[in-house]
C-alpha positions in Angstrom: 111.9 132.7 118.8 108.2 134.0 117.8 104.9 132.1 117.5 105.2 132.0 113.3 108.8 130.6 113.3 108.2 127.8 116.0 104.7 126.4 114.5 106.4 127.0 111.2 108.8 124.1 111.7 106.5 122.6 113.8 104.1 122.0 110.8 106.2 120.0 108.7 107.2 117.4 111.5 104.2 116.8 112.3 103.2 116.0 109.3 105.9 113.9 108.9 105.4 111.8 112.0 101.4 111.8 110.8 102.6 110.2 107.6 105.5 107.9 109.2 102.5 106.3 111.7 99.9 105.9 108.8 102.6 103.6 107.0 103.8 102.2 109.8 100.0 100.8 110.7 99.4 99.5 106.9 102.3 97.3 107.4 101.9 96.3 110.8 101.7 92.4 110.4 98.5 91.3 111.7 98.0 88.5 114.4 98.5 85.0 112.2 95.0 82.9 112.6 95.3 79.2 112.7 92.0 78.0 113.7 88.4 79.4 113.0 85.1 79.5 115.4 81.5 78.8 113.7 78.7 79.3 115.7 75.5 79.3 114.2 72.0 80.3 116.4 68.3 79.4 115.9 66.2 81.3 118.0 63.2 80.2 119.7 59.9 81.4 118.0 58.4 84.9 119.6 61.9 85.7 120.4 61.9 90.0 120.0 64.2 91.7 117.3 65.3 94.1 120.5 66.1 91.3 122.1 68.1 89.0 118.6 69.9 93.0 118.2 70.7 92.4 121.7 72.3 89.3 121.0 74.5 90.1 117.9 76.0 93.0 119.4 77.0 91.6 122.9 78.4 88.7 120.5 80.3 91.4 118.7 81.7 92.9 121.8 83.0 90.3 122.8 86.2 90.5 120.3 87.1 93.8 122.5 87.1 91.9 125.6 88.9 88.3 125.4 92.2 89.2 123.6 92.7 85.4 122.3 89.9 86.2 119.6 92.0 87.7 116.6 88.8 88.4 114.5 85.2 88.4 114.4 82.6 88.6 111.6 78.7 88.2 112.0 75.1 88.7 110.9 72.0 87.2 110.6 71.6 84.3 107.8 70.1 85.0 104.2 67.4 82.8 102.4 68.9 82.7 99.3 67.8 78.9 98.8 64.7 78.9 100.9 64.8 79.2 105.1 67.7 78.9 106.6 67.9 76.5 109.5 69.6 78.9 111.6 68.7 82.8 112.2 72.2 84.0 113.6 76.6 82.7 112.2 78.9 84.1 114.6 82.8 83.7 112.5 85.6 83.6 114.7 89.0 83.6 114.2 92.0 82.1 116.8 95.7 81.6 116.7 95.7 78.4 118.7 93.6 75.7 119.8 94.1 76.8 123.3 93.1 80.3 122.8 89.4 78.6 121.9 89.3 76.8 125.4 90.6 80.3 126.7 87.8 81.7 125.1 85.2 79.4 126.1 86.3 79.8 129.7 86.4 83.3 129.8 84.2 84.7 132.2 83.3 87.4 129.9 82.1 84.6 127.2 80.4 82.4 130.1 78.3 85.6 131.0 77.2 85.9 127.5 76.0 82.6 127.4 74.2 82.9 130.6 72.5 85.9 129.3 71.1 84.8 126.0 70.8 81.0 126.2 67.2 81.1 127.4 66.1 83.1 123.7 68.5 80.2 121.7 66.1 76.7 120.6 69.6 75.3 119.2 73.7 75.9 118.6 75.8 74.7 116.3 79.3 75.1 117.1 81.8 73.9 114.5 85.7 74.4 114.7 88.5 73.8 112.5 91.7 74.4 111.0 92.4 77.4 108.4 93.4 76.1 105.2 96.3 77.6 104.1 
């Protein structure tokens, strides 16, 4: 068999098994969240932007390390209604109540912590159920 014949019926099953994996991943069920993960930072004054950056995006890393975390969302807080009272909301999401103490054990979390606790003045750390 030539070249042209072979990637001429190549061409179409490929395609096929391109088009069979991009609807296969839109409805992929995703992981079912039960419980949700706010932590909100103030950082202490003179605290660098390098060094707030720094923060955010280990935070944000995080959800490709500890596998108990089914989502993540983040940024730095808006003053829509005058100063905020804390610079930084972390928004996490969990299936169980014992992926949280998973997470909060993890040496990958603990690190974290280590590594940014001495810019942090004060955490707020609020969990709770996901109203359905």
């Amino acid at each position: 068999m030539d070249k042209k014949k072979f990637f001429g019926y190549i061409k179409p099953i490929f395609g096929l098994c391109v088009f069979m994996l991009i609807i296969y991943g839109a409805y992929t069920p995703s992981q079912k969240a039960e419980i949700q993960k706010i932590v909100c930072i103030k950082f202490k004054s003179g605290t660098s932007a390098a060094n707030i950056e720094h923060h955010m995006n280990e935070f944000a890393q995080l959800r490709r390390e500890i596998p108990q975390m089914v989502a993540y969302s983040g940024g730095k807080t808006l003053s829509v209604t005058g100063k905020p009272e804390y610079d930084a909301m972390h928004y996490l999401t969990f299936r169980t109540e014992d992926d949280i103490t998973t997470f909060q054990n993890h040496p990958k979390y603990q690190e974290f912590v280590k590594n940014n606790e001495a810019i942090w003045e004060k955490e707020l750390v609020i969990d709770a159920n996901i109203q359905k």
